[in-house]
C-alpha positions as CSV (number, residue, x, y, z in Angstrom):
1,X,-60.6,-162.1,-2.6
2,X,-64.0,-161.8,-1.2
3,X,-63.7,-161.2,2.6
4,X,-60.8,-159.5,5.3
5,X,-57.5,-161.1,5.1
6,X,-55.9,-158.9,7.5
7,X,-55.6,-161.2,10.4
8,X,-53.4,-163.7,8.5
9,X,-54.4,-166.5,10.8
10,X,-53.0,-170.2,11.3
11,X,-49.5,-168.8,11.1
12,X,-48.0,-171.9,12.4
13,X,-49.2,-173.9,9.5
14,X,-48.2,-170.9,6.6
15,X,-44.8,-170.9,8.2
16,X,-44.6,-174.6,7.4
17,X,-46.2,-174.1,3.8
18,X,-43.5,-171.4,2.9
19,X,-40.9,-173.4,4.5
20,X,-41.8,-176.1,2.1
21,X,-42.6,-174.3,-0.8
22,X,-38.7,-172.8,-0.7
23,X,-37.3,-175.5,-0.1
24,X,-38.9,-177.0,-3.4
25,X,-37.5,-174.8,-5.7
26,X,-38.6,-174.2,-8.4
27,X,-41.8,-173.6,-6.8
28,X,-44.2,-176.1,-7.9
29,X,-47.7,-175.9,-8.9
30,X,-49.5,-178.4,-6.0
31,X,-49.5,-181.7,-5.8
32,X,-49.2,-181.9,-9.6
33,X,-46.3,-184.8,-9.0
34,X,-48.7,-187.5,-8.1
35,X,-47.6,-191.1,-9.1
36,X,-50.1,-191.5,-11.4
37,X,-49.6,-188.2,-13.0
38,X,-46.0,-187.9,-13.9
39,X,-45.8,-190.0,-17.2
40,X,-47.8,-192.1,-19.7
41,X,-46.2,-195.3,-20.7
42,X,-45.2,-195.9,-23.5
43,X,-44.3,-199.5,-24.3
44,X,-44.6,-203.2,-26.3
45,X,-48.3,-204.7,-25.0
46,X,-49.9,-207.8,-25.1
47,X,-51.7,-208.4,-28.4
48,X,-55.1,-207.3,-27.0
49,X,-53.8,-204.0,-25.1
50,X,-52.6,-200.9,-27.1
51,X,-51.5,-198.9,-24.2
52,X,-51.5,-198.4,-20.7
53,X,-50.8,-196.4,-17.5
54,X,-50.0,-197.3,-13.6
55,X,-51.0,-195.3,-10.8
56,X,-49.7,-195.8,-7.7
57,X,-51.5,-195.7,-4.4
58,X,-51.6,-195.7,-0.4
59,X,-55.3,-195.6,0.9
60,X,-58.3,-196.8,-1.2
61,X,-60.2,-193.8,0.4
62,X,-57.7,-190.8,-0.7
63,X,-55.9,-192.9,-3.4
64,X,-57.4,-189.9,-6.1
65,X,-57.3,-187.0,-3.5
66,X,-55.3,-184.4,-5.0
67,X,-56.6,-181.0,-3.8
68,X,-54.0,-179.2,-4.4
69,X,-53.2,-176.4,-1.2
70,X,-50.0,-174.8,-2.8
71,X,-49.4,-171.4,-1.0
72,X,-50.9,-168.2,-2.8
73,X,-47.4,-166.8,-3.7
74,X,-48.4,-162.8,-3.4
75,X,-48.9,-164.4,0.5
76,X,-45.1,-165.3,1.2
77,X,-43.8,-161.6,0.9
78,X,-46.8,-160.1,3.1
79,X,-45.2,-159.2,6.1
80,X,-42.2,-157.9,4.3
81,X,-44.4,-155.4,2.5
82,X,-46.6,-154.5,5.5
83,X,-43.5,-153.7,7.5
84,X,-42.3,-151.5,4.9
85,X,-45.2,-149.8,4.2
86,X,-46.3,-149.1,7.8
87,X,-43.3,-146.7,8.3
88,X,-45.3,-144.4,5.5
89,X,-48.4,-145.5,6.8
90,X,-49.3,-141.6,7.3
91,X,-48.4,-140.2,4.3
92,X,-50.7,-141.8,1.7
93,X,-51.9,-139.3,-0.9
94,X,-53.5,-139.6,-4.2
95,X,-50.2,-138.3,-6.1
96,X,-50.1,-137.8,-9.7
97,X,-52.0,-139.7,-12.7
98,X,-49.8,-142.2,-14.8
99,X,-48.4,-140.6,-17.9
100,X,-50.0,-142.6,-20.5
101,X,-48.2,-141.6,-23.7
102,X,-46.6,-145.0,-24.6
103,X,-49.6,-146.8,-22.3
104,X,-52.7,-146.0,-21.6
105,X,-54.6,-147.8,-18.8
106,X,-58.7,-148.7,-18.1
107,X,-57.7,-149.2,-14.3
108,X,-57.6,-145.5,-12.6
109,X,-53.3,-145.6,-12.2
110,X,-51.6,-143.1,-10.0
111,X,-48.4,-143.1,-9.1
112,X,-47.3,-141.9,-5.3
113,X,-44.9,-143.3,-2.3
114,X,-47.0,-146.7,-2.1
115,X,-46.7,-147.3,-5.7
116,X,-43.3,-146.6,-6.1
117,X,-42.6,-148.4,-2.8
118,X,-44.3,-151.9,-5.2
119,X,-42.8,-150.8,-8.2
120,X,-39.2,-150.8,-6.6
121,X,-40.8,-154.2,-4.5
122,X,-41.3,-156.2,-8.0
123,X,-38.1,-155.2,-9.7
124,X,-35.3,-156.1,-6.9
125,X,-36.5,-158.5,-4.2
126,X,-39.4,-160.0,-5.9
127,X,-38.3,-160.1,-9.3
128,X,-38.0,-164.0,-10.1
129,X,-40.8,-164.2,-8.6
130,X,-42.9,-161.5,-10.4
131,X,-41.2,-162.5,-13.6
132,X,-42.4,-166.1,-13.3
133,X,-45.9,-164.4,-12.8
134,X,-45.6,-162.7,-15.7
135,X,-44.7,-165.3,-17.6
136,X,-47.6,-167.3,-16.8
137,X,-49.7,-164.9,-17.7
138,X,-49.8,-165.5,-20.6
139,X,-51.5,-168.2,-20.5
140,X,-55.2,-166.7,-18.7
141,X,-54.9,-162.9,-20.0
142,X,-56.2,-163.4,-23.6
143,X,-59.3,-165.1,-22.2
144,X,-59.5,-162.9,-18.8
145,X,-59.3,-159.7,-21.3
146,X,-61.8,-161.4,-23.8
147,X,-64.8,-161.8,-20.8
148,X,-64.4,-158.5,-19.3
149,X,-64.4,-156.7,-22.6
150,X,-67.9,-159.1,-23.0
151,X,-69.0,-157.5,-20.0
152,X,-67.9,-154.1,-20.3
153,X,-65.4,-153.7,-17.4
154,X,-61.8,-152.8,-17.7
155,X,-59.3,-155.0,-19.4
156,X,-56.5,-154.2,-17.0
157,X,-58.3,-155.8,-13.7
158,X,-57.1,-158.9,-15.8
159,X,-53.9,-157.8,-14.1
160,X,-56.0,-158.8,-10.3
161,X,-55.0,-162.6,-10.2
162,X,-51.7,-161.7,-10.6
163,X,-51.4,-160.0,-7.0
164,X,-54.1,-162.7,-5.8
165,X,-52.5,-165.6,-6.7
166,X,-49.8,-165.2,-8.9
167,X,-52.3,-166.7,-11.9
168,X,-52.0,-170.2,-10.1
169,X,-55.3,-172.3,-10.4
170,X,-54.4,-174.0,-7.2
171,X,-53.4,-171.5,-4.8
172,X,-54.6,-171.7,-1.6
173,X,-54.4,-168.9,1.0
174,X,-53.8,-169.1,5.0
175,X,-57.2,-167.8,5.2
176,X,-59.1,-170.2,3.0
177,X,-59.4,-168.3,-0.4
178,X,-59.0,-170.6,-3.0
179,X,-58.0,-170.0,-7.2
180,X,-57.0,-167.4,-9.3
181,X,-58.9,-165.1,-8.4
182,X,-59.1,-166.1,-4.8
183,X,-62.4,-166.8,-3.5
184,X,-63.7,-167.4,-0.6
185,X,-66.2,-170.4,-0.5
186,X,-69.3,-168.4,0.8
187,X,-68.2,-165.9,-1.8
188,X,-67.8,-168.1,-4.6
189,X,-70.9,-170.3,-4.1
190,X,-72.9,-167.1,-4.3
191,X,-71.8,-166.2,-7.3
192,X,-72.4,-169.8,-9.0
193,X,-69.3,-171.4,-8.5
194,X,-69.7,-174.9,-7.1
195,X,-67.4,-176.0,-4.5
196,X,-67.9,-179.8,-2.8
197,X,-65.6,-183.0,-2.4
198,X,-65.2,-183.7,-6.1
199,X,-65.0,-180.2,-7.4
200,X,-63.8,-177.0,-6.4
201,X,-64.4,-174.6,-9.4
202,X,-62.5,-171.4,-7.9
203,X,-59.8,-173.8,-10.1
204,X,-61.4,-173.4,-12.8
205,X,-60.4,-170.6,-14.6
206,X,-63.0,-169.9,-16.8
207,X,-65.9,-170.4,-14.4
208,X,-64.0,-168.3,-11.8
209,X,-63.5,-165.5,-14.1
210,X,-67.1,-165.0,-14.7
211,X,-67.9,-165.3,-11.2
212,X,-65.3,-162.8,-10.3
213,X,-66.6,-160.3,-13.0
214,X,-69.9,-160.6,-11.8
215,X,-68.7,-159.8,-8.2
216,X,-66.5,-157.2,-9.2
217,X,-69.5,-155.2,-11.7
218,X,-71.5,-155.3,-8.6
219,X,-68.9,-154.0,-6.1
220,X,-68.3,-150.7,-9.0
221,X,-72.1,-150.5,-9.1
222,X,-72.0,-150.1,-5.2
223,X,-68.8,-147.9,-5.0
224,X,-68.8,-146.2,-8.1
225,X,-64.7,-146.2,-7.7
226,X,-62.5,-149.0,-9.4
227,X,-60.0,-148.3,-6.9
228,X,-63.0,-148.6,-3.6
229,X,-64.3,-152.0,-5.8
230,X,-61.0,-153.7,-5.9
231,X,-60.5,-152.4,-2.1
232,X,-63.9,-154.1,-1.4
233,X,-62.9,-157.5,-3.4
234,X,-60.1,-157.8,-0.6
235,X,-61.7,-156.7,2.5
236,X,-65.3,-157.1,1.7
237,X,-67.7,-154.4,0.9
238,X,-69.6,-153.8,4.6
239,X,-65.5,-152.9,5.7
240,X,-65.2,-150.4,2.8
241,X,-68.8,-148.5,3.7
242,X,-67.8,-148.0,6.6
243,X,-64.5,-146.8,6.2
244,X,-66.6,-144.2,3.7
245,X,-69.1,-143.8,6.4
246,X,-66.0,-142.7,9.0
247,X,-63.8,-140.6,6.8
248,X,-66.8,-139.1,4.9
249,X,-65.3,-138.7,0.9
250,X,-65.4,-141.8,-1.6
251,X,-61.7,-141.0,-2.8
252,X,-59.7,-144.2,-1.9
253,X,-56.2,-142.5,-0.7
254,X,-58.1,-139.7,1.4
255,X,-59.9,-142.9,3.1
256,X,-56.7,-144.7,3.1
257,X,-54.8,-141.8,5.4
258,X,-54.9,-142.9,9.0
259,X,-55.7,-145.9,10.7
260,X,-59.5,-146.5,9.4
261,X,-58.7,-149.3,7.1
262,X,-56.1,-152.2,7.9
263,X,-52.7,-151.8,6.5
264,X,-53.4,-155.3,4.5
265,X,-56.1,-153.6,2.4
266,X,-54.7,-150.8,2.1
267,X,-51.7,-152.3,0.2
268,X,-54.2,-153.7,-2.2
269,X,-54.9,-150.6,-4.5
270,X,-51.0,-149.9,-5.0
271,X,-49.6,-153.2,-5.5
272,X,-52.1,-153.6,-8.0
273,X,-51.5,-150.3,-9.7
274,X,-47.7,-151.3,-9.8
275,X,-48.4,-154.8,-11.0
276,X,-50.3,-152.9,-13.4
277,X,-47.8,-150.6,-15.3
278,X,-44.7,-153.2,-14.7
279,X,-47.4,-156.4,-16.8
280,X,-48.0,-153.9,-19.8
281,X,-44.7,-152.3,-20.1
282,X,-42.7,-154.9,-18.4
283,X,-39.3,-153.8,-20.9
284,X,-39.6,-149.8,-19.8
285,X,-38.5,-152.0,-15.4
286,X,-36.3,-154.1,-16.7
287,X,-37.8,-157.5,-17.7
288,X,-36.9,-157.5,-21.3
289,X,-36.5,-162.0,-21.6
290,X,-40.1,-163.5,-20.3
291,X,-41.2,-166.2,-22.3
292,X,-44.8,-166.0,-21.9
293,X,-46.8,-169.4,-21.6
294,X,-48.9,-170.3,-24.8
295,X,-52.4,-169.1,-24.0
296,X,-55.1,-171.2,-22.6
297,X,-57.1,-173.7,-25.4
298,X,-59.0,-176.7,-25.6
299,X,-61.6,-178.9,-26.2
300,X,-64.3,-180.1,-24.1
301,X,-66.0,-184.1,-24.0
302,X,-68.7,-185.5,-21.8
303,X,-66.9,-188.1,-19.6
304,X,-69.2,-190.7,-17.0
305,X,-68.7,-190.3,-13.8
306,X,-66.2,-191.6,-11.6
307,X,-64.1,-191.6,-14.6
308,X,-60.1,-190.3,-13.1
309,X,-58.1,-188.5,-15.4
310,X,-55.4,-191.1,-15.7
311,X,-57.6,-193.3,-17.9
312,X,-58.6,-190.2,-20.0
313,X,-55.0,-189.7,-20.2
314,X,-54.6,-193.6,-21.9
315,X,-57.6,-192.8,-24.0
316,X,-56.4,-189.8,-25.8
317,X,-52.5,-190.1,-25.0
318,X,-52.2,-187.4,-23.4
319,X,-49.9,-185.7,-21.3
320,X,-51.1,-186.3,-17.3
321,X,-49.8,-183.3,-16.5
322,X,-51.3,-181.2,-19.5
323,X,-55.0,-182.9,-18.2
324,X,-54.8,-182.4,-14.7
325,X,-53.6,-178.7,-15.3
326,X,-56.8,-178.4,-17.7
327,X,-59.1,-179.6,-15.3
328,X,-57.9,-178.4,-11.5
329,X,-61.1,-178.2,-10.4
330,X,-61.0,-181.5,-10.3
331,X,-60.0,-181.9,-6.4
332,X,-59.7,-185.9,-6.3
333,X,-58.8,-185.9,-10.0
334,X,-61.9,-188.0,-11.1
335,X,-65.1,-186.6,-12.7
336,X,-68.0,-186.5,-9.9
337,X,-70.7,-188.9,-9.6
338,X,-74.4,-187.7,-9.8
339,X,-75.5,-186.3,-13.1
340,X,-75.1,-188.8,-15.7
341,X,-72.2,-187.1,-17.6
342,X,-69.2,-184.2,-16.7
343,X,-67.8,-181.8,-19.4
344,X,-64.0,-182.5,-19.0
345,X,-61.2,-180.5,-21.2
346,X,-59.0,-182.2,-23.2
347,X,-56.0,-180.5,-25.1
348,X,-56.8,-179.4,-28.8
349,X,-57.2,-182.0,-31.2
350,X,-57.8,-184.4,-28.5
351,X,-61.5,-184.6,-28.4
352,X,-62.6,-187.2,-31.2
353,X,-60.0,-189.8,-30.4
354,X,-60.8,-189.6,-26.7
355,X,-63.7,-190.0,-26.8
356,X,-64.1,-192.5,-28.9
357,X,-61.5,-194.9,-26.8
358,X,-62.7,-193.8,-23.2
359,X,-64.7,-196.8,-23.0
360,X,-62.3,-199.3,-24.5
361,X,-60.1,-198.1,-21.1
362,X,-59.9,-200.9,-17.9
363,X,-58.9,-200.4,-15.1
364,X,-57.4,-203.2,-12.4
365,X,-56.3,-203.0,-8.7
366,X,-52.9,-205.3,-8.4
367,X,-51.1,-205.0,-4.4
368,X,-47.3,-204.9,-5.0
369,X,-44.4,-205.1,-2.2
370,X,-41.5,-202.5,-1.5
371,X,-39.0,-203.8,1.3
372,X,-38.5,-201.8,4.4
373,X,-35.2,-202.9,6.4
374,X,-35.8,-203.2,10.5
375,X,-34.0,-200.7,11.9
376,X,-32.7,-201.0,16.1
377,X,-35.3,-198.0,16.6
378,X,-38.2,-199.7,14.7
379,X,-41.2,-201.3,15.8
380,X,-44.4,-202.9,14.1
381,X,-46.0,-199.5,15.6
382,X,-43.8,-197.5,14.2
383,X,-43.5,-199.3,10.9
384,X,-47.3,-199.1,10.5
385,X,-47.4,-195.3,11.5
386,X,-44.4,-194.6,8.5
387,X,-46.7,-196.5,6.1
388,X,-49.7,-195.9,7.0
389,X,-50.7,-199.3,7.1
390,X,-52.9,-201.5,9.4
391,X,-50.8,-203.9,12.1
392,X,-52.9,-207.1,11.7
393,X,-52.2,-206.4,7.4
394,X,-48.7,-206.1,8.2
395,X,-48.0,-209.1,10.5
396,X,-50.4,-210.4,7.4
397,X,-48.3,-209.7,4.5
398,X,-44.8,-211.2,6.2
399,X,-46.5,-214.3,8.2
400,X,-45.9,-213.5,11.5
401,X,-47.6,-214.5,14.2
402,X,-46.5,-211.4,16.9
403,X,-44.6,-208.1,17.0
404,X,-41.5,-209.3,17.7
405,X,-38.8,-207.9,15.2
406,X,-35.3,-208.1,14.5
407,X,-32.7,-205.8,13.5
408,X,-32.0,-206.7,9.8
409,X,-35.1,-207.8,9.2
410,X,-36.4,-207.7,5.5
411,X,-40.5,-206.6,5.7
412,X,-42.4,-206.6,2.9
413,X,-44.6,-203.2,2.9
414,X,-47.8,-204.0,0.6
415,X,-48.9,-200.8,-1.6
416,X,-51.3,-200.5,-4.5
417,X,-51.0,-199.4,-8.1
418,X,-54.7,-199.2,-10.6
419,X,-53.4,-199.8,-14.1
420,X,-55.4,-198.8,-16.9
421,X,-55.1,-200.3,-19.9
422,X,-56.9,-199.7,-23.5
423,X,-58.0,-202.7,-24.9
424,X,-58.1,-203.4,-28.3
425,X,-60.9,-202.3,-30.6
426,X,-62.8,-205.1,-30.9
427,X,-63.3,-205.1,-27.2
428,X,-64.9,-203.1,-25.0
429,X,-65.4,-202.6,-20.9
430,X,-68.5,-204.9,-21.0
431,X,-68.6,-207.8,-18.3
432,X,-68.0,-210.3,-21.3
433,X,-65.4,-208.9,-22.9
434,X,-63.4,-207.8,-20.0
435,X,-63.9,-211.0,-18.1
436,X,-62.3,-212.7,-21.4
437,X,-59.5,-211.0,-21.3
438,X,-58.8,-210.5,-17.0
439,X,-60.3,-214.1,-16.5
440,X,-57.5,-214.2,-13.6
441,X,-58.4,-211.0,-11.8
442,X,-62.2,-210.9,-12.3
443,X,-63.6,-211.1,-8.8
444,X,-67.7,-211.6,-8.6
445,X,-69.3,-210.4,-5.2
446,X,-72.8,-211.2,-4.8
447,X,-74.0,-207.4,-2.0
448,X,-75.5,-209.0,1.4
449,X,-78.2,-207.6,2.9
450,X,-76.7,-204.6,5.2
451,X,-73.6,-204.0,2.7
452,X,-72.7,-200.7,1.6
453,X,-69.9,-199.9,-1.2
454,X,-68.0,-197.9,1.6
455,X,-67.9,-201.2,3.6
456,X,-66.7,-203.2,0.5
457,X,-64.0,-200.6,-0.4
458,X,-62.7,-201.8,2.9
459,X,-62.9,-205.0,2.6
460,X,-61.0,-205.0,-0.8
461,X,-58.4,-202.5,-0.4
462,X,-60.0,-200.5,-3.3
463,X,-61.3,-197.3,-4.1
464,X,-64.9,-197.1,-3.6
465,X,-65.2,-194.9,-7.2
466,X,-63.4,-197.7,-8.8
467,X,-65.9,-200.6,-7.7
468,X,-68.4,-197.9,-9.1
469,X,-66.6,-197.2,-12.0
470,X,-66.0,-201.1,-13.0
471,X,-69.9,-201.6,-12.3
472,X,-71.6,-198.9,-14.1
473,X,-72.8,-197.6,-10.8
474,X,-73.6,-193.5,-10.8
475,X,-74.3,-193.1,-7.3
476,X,-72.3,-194.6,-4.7
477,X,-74.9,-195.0,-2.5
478,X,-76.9,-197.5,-5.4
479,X,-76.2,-200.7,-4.2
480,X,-78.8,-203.7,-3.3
481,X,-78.8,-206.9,-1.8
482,X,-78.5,-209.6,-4.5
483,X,-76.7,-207.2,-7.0
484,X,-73.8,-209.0,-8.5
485,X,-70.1,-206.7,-8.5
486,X,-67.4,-207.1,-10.5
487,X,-63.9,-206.6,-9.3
488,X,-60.7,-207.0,-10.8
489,X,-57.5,-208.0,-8.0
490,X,-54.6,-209.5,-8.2
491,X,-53.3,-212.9,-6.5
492,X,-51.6,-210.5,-3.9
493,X,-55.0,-207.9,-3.2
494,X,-57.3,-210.9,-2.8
495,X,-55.4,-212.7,0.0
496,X,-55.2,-209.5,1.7
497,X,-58.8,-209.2,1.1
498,X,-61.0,-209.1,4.4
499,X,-58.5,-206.9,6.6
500,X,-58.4,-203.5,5.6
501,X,-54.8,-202.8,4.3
502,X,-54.7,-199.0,5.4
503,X,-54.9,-197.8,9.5
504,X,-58.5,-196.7,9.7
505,X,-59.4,-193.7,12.0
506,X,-60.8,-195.7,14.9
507,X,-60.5,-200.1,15.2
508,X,-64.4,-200.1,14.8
509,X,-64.2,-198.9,11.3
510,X,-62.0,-202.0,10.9
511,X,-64.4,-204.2,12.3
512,X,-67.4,-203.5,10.0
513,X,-65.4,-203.9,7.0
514,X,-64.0,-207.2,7.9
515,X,-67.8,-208.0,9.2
516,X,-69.3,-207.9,5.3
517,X,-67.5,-211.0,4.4
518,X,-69.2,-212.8,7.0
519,X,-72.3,-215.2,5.6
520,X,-75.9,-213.7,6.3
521,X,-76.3,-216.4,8.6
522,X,-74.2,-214.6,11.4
523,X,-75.5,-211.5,10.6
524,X,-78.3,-209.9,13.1
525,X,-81.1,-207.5,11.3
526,X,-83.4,-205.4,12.5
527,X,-86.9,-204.2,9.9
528,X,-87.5,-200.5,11.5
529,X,-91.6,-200.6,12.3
530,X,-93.8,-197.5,12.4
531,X,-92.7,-195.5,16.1
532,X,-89.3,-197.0,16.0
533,X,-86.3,-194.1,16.4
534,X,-82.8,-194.9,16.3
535,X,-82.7,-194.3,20.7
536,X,-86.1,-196.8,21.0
537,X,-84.4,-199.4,19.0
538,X,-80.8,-199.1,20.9
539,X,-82.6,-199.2,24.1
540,X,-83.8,-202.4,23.2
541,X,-81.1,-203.8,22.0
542,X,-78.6,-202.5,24.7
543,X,-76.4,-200.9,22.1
544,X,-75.3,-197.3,21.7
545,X,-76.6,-194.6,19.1
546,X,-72.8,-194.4,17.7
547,X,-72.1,-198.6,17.4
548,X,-76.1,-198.3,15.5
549,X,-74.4,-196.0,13.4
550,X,-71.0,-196.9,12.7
551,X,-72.3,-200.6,11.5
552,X,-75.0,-198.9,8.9
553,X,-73.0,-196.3,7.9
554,X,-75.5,-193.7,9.3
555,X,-74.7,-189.8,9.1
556,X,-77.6,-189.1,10.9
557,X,-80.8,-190.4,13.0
558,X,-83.2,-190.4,10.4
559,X,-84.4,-194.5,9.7
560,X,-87.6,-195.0,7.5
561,X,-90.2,-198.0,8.4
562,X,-89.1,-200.9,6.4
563,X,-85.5,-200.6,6.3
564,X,-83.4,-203.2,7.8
565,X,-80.1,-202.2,10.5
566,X,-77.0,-204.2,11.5
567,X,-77.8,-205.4,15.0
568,X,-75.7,-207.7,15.9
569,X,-72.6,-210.3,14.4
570,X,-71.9,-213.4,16.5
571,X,-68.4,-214.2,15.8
572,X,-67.3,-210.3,16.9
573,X,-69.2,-211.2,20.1
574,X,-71.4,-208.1,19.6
């Protein structure tokens, strides 16, 4: 990775990863177990529906979240390793060159205490671990290998994201690096890689590899060493110059003697060189049965955007799992909105067929009920807080009229679920054809002046991409007074329509939702003139800057002449 890692901060919350991580055995590979993500149905349809798929979800705002933060594995053992190694701490030396008469290297291998210390490391108390890495190598080295051989570096730094991340797309390290290779986000948006609330293509393993060859050619071009550039990818190159500076030689174990670089980095070169000469003879230290994962291959469509990956998974029939793990960049596993189309991959032989269903797929909200048994200990608080769900939806969903419960009690806890079904051929996603066949759940909302589709996501219980994604709609923002939206809810979602089924952040939040299904009539406006600012205009109407900008969904204080604000709503008494 791109930057010092030495401090290891946020213990607190590693602790609580690794403690999580064990106790999940075997480890997994992020959130990859996400309702909507474990299966594809299967089953007997209606005549006019040839498959389909449920997801399942608790917040119309996070519903698709799934940025995976799995601990970088090479992480866990750190301070087992640094403990070790610090009793030798003053006897680094370069030792011997690797005999390479059964292998020969490209990386500069040399074998001495540190490297027999990781070589020892990987085959007793890291073995499962390193042989699951090894495994899983498989599946990246053929294409790692294939781009640095393109750009003329050494095939055996293909062997780095195996000590950065244990070649898992979704670690995430205590310090923020992120991938494979484990970039930090300064790092990897220099180098090209773009990194925002949709996507996060350190994850991506081919974009991530060229970015990390490109930072890697520079940092030999700087140090003219393989063993200083590999040194510099971990603690960044300003710490290595002036290690050089200090100890005055280029030679990495000379530098290495004494206390001028951190222990952490200086673990780097060794571990790697072990992890080096264990990956390409791994028979000669004793793992003789690794079943190494098929290597990496697929095909690549152009999807819309907003489009999640659990109605390209009905499209093509495809494994949810197989998808998401082709497309972890992905961080709220839907393509972004924007640019009018997103390259997604699709296993092989995939492409046509998914393609040619994707918009045959429909997707509808329906609110189902799981029963939650009062306990002496509960209350509606408490009940909310375990759900996550808002008090007045609650007292809603059960028809009560106050707190009070009783021990015994049967409460029914709404949740959500977005089925996707793929119509038949003759029909497609169009207003007519769907509203045809969902006649039942087709909701029409004519947008009031001040409406945004944040505000109506809230007022629906639905996913603000989903609304965008039924409407054709590319930028969430997009929205007009007048514009007629199609929605698609159950019996259940629309009577629980108007109070935001999920706890909001603050009460407020609550308020403007339930605040767009008021008539224009109740509604206060305000057309900005020429002069006006946002502090003029709350002077005068004795509001704050924050209530001005909580009701018009403002991120900052900029307002243009001729736009209209959200003053004031009668019924809330504002």
């Amino acid at each position: 990775m791109s930057t010092d890692k030495t401090s290891l901060p946020h213990i607190t919350l590693l602790a609580g990863l690794l403690m999580l991580c064990i106790a999940c055995a075997p480890l997994r590979t992020g959130k990859e177990n996400h309702p909507a993500m474990d299966h594809l149905t299967r089953q007997d349809h209606p005549e006019n529906i040839v498959a389909v798929s449920t997801e399942t979800h608790t917040n119309p705002e996070t519903s698709h979240l799934d940025d995976e933060t799995t601990v970088a594995e090479p992480e866990q053992t750190a301070s087992l390793e640094i403990k070790e190694l610090e009793r030798m701490d003053n006897n680094w030396e370069e030792g011997a060159a690797a005999d390479e008469k059964e292998i020969s290297y490209d990386f500069p291998v040399t074998v001495n205490r540190q490297v027999e210390f990781y070589l020892n490391f990987f085959q007793t108390s890291q073995r499962t671990t390193f042989a699951r890495w090894l495994a899983r190598s498989g599946r990246y080295l053929p294409m790692f290998q294939q781009k640095l051989e393109e750009a003329g570096l050494p095939l055996d730094l293909a062997y780095l994201p195996m000590i950065e991340s244990g070649y898992n797309l979704s670690a995430y390290s205590s310090a923020g690096a992120a991938g494979p290779w484990q970039f930090m986000r300064a790092t990897g948006r220099h180098y090209g890689l773009k990194i925002n609330r949709y996507v996060d293509e350190r994850r991506d393993p081919v974009k991530s590899t060229e970015a990390a060859i490109k930072y890697l050619d520079k940092l030999y071009k700087d140090f003219g060493s393989w063993q200083l550039a590999v040194a510099a990818y971990n603690a960044g190159e300003g710490r290595i110059k002036k290690a050089i500076r200090r100890k005055g030689t280029d030679n990495f174990w000379k530098i290495a003697q004494g206390r001028t670089l951190n222990i952490e980095t200086k673990r780097y070169v060794p571990k790697l060189i072990a992890a080096i000469m264990i990956a390409k003879n791994p028979s000669q230290y004793g793992f003789n049965e690794i079943t190494l994962d098929l290597p990496l291959a697929y095909e690549e469509i152009k999807t819309p955007p907003w489009t999640t990956l659990a109605a390209v998974a009905v499209a093509g029939e495809i494994n949810s799992k197989e998808l998401r793990d082709l497309n972890r960049q992905l961080r709220r596993a839907m393509t972004p909105p924007g640019a009018s189309s997103y390259t997604l991959r699709v296993p092989p032989g995939k492409g046509k067929i998914t393609s040619q269903n994707l918009a045959r797929v429909h997707a509808s909200i329906a609110t189902e009920f799981r029963t939650h048994i009062v306990k002496r200990t509960d209350s509606l608080s408490k009940i909310s807080r375990l759900y996550n769900l808002n008090k007045t939806t609650l007292l809603k969903a059960n028809n009560l009229r106050g707190p009070t419960l009783r021990v015994g009690q049967r409460l029914r806890i709404p949740y959500q679920t977005t089925t996707y079904v793929l119509l038949d051929k003759t029909e497609t996603t169009g207003r007519q054809g769907v509203a045809a066949i969902n006649a039942d759940n087709l909701l029409l909302h004519k947008v009031r002046p001040g409406e945004t589709l944040s505000h109506l996501a809230k007022l629906y219980n639905v996913p603000a991409h989903l609304i965008a994604s039924w409407n054709g709609l590319k930028n969430i923002n997009s929205i007009r007074a007048g514009q007629q939206l199609a929605l698609y809810l159950d019996e259940n979602s629309r009577k629980l329509a108007g109070k935001p089924l999920y706890k909001t952040a603050k009460n407020t939040t609550t308020q403007t939702a339930v605040k767009s299904n008021r008539s224009a009539q109740q509604l206060s406006y305000y057309k900005v003139r020429g002069g006006d600012s946002l502090w003029t205009i709350s002077r005068k109407f004795k509001l704050t800057l924050d209530e001005i900008r909580r009701w018009n969904n403002l991120t900052n204080d900029l307002i243009k002449p001729g736009a209209q604000l959200l003053i004031k709503d009668s019924d809330l008494g504002v």
